[in-house]
C-alpha positions in Angstrom: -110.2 46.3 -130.4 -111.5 49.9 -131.1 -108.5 52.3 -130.7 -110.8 55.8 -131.1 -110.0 58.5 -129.0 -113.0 58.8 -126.7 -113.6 62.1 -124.8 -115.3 63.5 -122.0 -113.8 60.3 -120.0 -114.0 59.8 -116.3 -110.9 62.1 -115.3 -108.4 60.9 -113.0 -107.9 63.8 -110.8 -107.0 62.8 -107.5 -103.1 63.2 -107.2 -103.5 66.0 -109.7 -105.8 67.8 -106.9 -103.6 67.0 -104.2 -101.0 68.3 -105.9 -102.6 71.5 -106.8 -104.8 72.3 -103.8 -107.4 73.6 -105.9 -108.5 73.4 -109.9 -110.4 75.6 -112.3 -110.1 73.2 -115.7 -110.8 69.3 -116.0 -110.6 67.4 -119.2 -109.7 63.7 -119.9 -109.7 61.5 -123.2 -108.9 57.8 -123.3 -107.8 55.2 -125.6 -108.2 51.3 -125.9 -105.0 49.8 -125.1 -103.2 46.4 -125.1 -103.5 44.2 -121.9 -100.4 44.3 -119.5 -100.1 48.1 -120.7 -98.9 49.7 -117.1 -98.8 53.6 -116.8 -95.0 53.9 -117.9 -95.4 52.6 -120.6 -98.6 54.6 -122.0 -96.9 57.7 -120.8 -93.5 56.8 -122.5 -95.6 55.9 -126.2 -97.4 59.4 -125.6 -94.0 61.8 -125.2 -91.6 59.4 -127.5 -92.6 60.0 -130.6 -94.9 63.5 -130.9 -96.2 64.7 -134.2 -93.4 67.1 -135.8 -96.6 69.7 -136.0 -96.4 69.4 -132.3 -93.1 70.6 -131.9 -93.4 73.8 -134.5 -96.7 74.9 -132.5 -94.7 74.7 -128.9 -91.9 76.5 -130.8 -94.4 79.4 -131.9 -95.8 79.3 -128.8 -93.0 80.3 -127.0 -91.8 83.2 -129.1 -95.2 84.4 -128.8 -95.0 83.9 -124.7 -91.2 84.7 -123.8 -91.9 89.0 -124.2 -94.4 88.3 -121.0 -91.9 86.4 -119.0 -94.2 82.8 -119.3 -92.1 79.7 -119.1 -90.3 78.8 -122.5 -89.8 74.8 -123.4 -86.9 73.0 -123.2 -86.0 71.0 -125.9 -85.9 67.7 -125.1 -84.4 64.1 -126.0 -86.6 62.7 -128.6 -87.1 59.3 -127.2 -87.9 59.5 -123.8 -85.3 57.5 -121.7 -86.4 57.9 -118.4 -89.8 58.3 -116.8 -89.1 59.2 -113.0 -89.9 62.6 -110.8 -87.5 65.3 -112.1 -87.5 64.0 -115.6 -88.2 67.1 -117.8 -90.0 66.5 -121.4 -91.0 69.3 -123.3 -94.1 70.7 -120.7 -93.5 68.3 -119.0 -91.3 67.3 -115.3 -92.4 64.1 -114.0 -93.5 64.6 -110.6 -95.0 61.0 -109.5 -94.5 57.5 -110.7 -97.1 54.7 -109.7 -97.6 51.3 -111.3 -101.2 52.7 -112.6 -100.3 56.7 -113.2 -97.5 58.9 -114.1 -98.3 62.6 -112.9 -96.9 65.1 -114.8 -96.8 69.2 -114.5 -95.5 72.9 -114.1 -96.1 75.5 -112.4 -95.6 79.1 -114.0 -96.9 82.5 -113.0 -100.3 82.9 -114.7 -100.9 78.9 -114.1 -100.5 75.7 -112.9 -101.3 72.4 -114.8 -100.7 68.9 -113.8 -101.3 65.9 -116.8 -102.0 62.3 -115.6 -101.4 59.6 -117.4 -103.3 57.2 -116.0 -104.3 53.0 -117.1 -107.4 51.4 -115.8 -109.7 48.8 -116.4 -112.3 50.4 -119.4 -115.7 50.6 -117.5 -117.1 47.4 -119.8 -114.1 45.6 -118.4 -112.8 44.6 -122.2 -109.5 46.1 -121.1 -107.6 48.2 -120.1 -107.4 51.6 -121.7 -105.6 54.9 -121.0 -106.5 58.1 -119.5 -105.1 61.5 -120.4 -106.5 64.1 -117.5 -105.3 67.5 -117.6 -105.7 69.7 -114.6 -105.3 73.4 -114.5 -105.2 75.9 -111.6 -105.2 79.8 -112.6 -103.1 81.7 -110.3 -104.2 85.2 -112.4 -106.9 86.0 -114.0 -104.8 86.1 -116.9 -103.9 82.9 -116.5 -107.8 81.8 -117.4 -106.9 84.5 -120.7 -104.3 82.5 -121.9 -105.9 79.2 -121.1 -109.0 80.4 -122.8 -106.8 81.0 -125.6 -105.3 78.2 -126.2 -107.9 75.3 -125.1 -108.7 74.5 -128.4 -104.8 73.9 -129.2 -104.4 71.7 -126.3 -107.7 69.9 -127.3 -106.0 68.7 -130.6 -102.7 67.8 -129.3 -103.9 66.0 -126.5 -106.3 63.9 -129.1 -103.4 63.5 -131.3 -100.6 62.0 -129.0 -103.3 59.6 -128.1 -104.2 58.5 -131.8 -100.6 58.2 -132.1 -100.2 56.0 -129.5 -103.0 53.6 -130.2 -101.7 53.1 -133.6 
């Protein structure tokens, strides 16, 4: 089974939308993964175990945001005990739980983002595999700034918890 991290995916955007009302910013990436795999349990391999280089960016990224008044991360749990709405890990608070997607998000000032964690049937039908969409709504203009700013970050991690996971 081919476990690379495939890119400019179908996105799974429509609780993400609902959620929002509107969206500026769409990306997805997907990975291969095992059959019976249900949406708890990709989400929970995503957030358990993040690269430790994951953690020291968020932490930099905070004392670079906090002077502005932007949202500062908790620190959370490292193994993810519980996925259910309320549920707070890291940028995350779960906000719906379904069999086939976990929809995660926050809203702050300059932004709002929603993450889905979504499992499907891969389009060749060889599977399932699982879908990482992330939604973002500006709510300033200098919320498109800072998104602008850090896309490329938020490329790489993304890529990353998926890589992990499919290991």
């Amino acid at each position: 089974m081919a476990k690379a991290v495939r890119r400019n995916v179908l996105p799974v955007v429509q609780a993400a939308g609902a959620s929002l009302g509107r969206y500026d910013h769409v990306d997805a990436v997907a990975v291969d993964l095992p059959p019976g795999t249900n949406a708890e349990g990709f989400t929970r391999l995503l957030l358990s175990s993040p690269p430790r280089w994951t953690g020291r960016l968020m932490a930099v990224r905070d004392r670079l945001v906090a002077p502005f008044g932007l949202r500062v991360q908790e620190r959370a749990e490292a193994q993810v005990t519980r996925i259910e709405p309320g549920v707070r890990k890291g940028p995350f608070t779960v906000l719906e739980v379904r069999e086939d997607e976990i929809l995660c998000g926050d809203d702050d000032k300059h932004l709002s983002f929603r993450a889905s964690f979504a499992v499907r049937p891969k389009p060749d039908g060889s599977g399932p595999e699982g879908v990482c969409t992330t939604v973002v709504r500006f709510n300033k203009p200098v919320g498109r700034l800072y998104f602008r700013l850090i896309e490329p970050f938020h490329h790489l991690v993304i890529a990353s918890l998926l890589a992990r996971a499919a290991s």
